[in-house]
Every structure is written in C-alpha cells, then in structure tokens.
MITORTI-84274 format. One record per residue (C-alpha): x, y, z. Coordinates in steps of 0.5 Angstrom, whole numbers. Layout:
! MITORTI-84274
{xx X, yy Y, zz Z} $
...
END
This chain:
! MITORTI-84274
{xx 0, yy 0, zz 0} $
{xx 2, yy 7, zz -1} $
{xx 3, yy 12, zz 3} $
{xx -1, yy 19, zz 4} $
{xx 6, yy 22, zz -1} $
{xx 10, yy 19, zz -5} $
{xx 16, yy 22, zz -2} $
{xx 14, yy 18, zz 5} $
{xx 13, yy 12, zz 1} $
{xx 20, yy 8, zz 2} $
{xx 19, yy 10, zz 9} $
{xx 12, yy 7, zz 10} $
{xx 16, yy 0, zz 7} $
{xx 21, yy 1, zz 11} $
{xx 17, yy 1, zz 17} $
{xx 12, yy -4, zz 15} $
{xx 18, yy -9, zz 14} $
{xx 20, yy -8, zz 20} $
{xx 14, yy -8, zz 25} $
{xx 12, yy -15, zz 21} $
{xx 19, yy -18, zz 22} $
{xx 19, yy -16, zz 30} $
{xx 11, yy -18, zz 31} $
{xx 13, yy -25, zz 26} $
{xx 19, yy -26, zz 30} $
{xx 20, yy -22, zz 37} $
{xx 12, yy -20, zz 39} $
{xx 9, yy -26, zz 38} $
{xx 15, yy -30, zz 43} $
{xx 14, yy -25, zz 49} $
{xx 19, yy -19, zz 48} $
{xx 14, yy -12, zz 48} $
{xx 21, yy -7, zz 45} $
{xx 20, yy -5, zz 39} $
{xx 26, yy -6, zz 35} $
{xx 23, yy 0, zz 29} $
{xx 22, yy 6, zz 34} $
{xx 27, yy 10, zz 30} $
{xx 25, yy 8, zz 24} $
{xx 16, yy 10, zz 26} $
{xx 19, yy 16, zz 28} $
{xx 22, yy 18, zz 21} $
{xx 16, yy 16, zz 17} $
{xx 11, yy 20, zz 22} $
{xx 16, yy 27, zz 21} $
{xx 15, yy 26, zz 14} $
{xx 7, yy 24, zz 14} $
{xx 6, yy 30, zz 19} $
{xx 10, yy 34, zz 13} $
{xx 5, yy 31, zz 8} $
{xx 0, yy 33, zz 12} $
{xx 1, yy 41, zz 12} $
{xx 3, yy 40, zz 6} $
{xx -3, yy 38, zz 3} $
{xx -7, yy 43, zz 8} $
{xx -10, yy 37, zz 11} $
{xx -7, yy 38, zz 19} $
{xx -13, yy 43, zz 20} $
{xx -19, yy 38, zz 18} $
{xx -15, yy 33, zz 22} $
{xx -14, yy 37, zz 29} $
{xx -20, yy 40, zz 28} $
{xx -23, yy 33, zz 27} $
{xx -20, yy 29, zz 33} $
{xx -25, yy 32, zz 39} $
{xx -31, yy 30, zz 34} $
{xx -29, yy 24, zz 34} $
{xx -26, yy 22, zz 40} $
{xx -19, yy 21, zz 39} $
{xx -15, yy 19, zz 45} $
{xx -9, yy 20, zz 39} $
{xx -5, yy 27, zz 43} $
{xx -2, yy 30, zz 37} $
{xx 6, yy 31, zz 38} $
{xx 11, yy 36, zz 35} $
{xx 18, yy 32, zz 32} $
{xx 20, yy 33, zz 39} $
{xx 15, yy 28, zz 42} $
{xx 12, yy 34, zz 45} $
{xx 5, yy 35, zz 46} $
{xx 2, yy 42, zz 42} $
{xx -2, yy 46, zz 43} $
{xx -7, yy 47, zz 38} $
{xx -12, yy 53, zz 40} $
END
C-alpha cells in the first residue's frame, strides 16, 4: 500500500517490513521492545510534513474531539502541541 505521498512511501515499506518481521519473529515470543521505533518516527515526520503540505493538519485536528480521538498530536520532539 501507498502512503498518503510518494516521497513517504519507502519509509512506509521500511517500517511495514520492520514492524511484520518484529511482530512474526519477536512480539508474537514474549518481547513487547520494538526494535522499529526509529524508523516510525522518521516515517511519522514525513507523513505529518505531507500533511501540511496538502492542508490537511487542520481538517484532522480539528476532527479529533468530534470523533473522540484519544491520539495527542505530537510535534517531531514528541512534545504534545497545543492547537488553540
């Protein structure tokens, strides 16, 4: 599957790989770590760049207490933003 922009795409595959070989092989045996962290939040930088890109971090953050998201939306230092 694609990502939401071509330029976030091999990330996307990056991670995919990743997270199914750590779930097949590590998860799956008992061990919670995930061995992809970097590698989501690389992938997550260039998604959220998208995003603005294409206008669209408005429509979703202003979504999120219509639909009762629980997900805090995080700036690239993992820092909760404030969006008011």
């Amino acid at each position: 599957m694609e990502s939401i922009d071509a330029k976030c795409t091999p990330l996307k595959r990056e991670y995919d790989e990743c997270f199914n070989k750590w779930y097949s092989e590590k998860f799956l045996d008992g061990k919670e770590s995930s061995d992809c962290t970097a590698l989501f939040k690389t992938y997550q930088k260039c998604l959220r760049q998208a995003l603005k890109e294409k206008g669209l971090t408005k429509m979703i953050d202003d979504a999120r207490p219509a639909i009762g998201s629980v997900f805090a939306n995080y700036n690239d230092d993992n820092k909760v933003e404030d969006n008011e």
